[in-house]
Every structure is written in C-alpha cells, then in structure tokens.
C-alpha positions in Angstrom: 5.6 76.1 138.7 2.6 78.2 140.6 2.5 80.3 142.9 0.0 81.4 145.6 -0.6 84.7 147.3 -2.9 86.9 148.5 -3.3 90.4 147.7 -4.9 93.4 149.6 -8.3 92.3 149.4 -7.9 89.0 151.0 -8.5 87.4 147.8 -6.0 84.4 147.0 -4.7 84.2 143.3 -2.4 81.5 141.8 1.0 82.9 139.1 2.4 81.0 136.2 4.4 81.3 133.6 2.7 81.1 129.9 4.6 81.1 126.0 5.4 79.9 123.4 8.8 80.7 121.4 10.7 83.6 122.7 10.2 86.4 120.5 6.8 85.4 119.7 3.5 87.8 120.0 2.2 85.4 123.0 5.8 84.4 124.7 6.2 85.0 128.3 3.5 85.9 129.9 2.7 86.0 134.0 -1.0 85.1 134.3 -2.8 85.7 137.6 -6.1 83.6 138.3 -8.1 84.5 141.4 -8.6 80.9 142.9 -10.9 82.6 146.0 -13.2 84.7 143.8 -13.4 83.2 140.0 -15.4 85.7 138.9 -12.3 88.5 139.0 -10.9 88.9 135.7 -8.1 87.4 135.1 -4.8 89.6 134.6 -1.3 89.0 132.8 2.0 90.8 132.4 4.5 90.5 129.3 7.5 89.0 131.1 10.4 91.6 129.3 12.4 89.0 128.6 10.2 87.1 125.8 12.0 83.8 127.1 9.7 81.3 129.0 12.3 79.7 131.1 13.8 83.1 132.1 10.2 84.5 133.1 9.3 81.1 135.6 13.1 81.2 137.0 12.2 85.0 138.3 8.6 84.0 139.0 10.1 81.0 141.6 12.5 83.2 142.6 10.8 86.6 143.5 10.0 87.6 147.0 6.6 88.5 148.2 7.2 92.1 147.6 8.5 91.4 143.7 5.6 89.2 143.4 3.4 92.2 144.5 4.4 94.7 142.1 4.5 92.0 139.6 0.9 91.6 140.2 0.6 95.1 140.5 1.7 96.3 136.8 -0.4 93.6 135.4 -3.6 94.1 133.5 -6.9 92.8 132.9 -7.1 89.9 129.9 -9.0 91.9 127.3 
C-alpha cells in the first residue's frame, strides 16, 4: 500500500512500508519519495514495531496529521 501527500512546500511525496524479518537491522521501515521533485532526498523512519505488517496497517490507517509527524521525524537516507 502507498500513500500520497503533500507537505508544506507543495511538494507531493508517496509512503510505503519496507522489511524484511521483524527483528532484523532493515525491518520496518516508512520510506518517503518525493514524486513532484525527484531530486529531494529521500527519507525513512524505523517503524518501532520491527514488524512489516504492523508498520503498513498504521501507515493505511493514519490520518493526515499522523502521516505528517510521521513524515516529520523521518530522516534523510544517508
């Protein structure tokens, strides 16, 4: 599942879920991809969960606002 939104710039970004194994050093992450400027580094946060399936189940579910701060405590991919 992706999401679309647009954040306080006007630029539009997509949010999906990646992993592998919960547990794992790469499970559960929430990438953001700027779809409106490609150029803008992508970002990601560490869903706290570990789990996949949990992370995507919050990231369909969230409201704009949750999907805001979500975007909002992520960082830049190194």
């Amino acid at each position: 599942m992706r999401r679309t939104f647009t954040d306080d710039q006007f630029d539009e970004w997509e949010a999906y879920v990646t992993g592998g194994q919960p547990g794992g050093s790469l499970a559960a992450r929430v990438m953001f991809v700027c779809v409106s400027t490609p150029t803008r580094t992508p970002r990601f946060v560490k869903h706290p969960s570990d789990d996949p399936a949990e992370a995507e189940h919050e990231l369909v579910h969230l409201d704009e606002v949750g999907l805001m701060d979500l975007f909002e405590s992520s960082e830049p991919i190194p």
